[in-house]
C-alpha angles and dihedrals in degrees: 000000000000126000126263103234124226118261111262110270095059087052090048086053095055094044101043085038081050089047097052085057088233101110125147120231091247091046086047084047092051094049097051096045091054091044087061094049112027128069089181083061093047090059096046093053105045077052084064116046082041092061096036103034115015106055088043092069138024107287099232132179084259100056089040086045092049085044090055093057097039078063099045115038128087120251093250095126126080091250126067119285095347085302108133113229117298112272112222095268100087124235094004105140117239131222117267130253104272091230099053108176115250094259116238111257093260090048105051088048087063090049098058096035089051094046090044089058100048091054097050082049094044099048088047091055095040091043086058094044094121082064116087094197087082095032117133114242088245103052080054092059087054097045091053085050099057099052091054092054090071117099093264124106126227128208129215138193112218128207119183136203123185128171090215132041136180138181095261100047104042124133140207127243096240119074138153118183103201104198121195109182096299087340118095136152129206115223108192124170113211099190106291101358128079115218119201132194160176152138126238121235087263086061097252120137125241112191122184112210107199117314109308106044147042145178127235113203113191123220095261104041092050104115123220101261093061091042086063093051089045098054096041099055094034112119107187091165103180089053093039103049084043091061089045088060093047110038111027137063115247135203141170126248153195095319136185135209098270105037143038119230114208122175127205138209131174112246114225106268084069103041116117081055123118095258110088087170144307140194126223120211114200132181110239092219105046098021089220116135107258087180135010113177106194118197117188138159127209112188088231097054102018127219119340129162121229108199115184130187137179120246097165145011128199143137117309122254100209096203093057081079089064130062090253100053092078096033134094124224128292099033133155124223113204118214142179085266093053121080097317100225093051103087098041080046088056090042091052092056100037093053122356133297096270080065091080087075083070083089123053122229131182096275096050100025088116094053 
């Protein structure tokens, strides 16, 4: 008699706990046991490997291969349906054992008919990749990638909400994140002064302070107040959307006939991080990222919300990356080597006098 499967939701558990790579014996144990006996199962879960796998990679001889006998071998390993466990990489298909059981009648039946329909899914989907219509979450983010890659910049308004603010940290109302690939730089005008700033690949901080000087903060010396702005107004697109591909879990939603809507959330292998969600707005024609709204949470500062959106894209200027991009000659940059109190000095009268902790000494460098 065969089993009466579980409703959806509890199927949806074991495989996406399967596909984290985080099962417990007992959840690896259930699965398999309702892989061997249910052929409702069997659908759901070749749904969902197909959704979540397939049209995320080439579908080669070898994946449909590895779909057929996880269809069609018994549940005697020690991993679900003959699959070893999961490797880093989420949702890639494994080789099967090299001794797969001959399946019952009914069961191979089920097998072909199964794997015949996920081919002729498969194919129908694939076919139709140029269209977007069909096109997985995560292709889009690619796609998006890609097209920021190219040497064109892209500028963004910012507007920030924070459940909690301080003197040090403050920040003004208006704010434009210009991206360029990793590089970025942060324009913000604080009444009649105009602040302008960036990190270095090595995760250093350049800030120009009006026309004629700037300060260079290197990796090490950067406090912890301006390594949460940083970090909050920061927009490495090519890493970030990256991450996004490889550690959270991505859906469509509610779209409209310009743009895709895909919404993000950490798995849980990368929960306790400092992304609670986001959601990523991109235009259908140029594939270039018109929002991105951006929530995360820090145990230090709490929850805020970044929201960007492009109000321009030209050609890059690559020295608008650098200090001396935005200065006039002659101009001074002000290091670590040069008179040690200049640049908190700078930092007292630009901002305020907690600013000075934007730069570690040797009393707060563990702060």
């Amino acid at each position: 008699m065969t089993a009466t499967p579980p409703g959806p939701d509890p199927l949806k558990q074991l495989v996406m706990e399967w596909l984290d790579g985080e099962p417990t014996p007992q959840q690896v144990a259930e699965l398999q046991r309702l892989l061997s006996t249910s052929p409702d199962c069997l659908e759901q879960v070749v749904d969902h490997l197909l959704l979540d796998s397939l049209l995320q990679q080439e579908l080669g001889a070898e994946a449909v291969a590895s779909l057929v006998d996880l269809l069609a071998e018994p549940a005697t390993s020690s991993h679900p349906a003959g699959l070893s466990s999961p490797a880093p990489r989420r949702g890639t298909l494994m080789s099967p054992h090299s001794n797969p059981a001959i399946p019952s009648p009914w069961r191979r039946g089920v097998v072909w008919l199964s794997a015949a329909a996920v081919l002729l899914t498969a194919a129908f989907l694939l076919g139709r990749q140029a269209s977007t219509a069909v096109a997985s979450p995560a292709t889009l983010i690619q796609e998006a990638a890609r097209t920021h890659s190219v040497a064109i910049e892209r500028v963004y308004q910012v507007e920030a909400a924070r459940s909690t603010r301080s003197p040090e940290t403050e920040t003004p109302r208006d704010v434009r994140v210009t991206t360029l690939g990793d590089q970025f730089f942060v324009e913000m005008n604080r009444g009649q002064r105009r602040l302008v700033w960036g990190r270095s690949l090595n995760d250093g901080v350049w800030i120009c302070l009006g026309p004629s000087q700037a300060i260079l903060i290197e990796p090490g010396e950067v406090g912890a107040p301006l390594e949460y702005l940083a970090n909050l107004y920061s927009l490495q697109l090519e890493s970030l959307l990256d991450t996004f591909v490889r550690k959270c879990q991505l859906s469509r939603a509610d779209e409209t006939d310009t743009t895709h809507v895909i919404n993000v959330l950490p798995r849980r292998a990368w929960r306790g991080g400092w992304l609670r969600s986001a959601q990523i707005e991109i235009d259908r024609e140029t594939k270039v990222i018109r929002r991105l709204t951006i929530d995360r949470d820090t145990p230090t500062h709490g929850p805020s919300t970044l929201t960007f959106t492009l109000l321009d894209s030209r050609p890059a200027e690559e020295s608008r990356y650098q200090p001396a991009g935005h200065l006039t000659p002659p101009f001074q940059l002000q290091t670590r080597d040069s008179q040690p109190d200049t640049r908190r000095e700078l930092l007292r009268t630009w901002f305020s006098p907690l600013s000075e902790r934007w730069i570690k000494t040797p009393a707060n460098s563990g702060k």
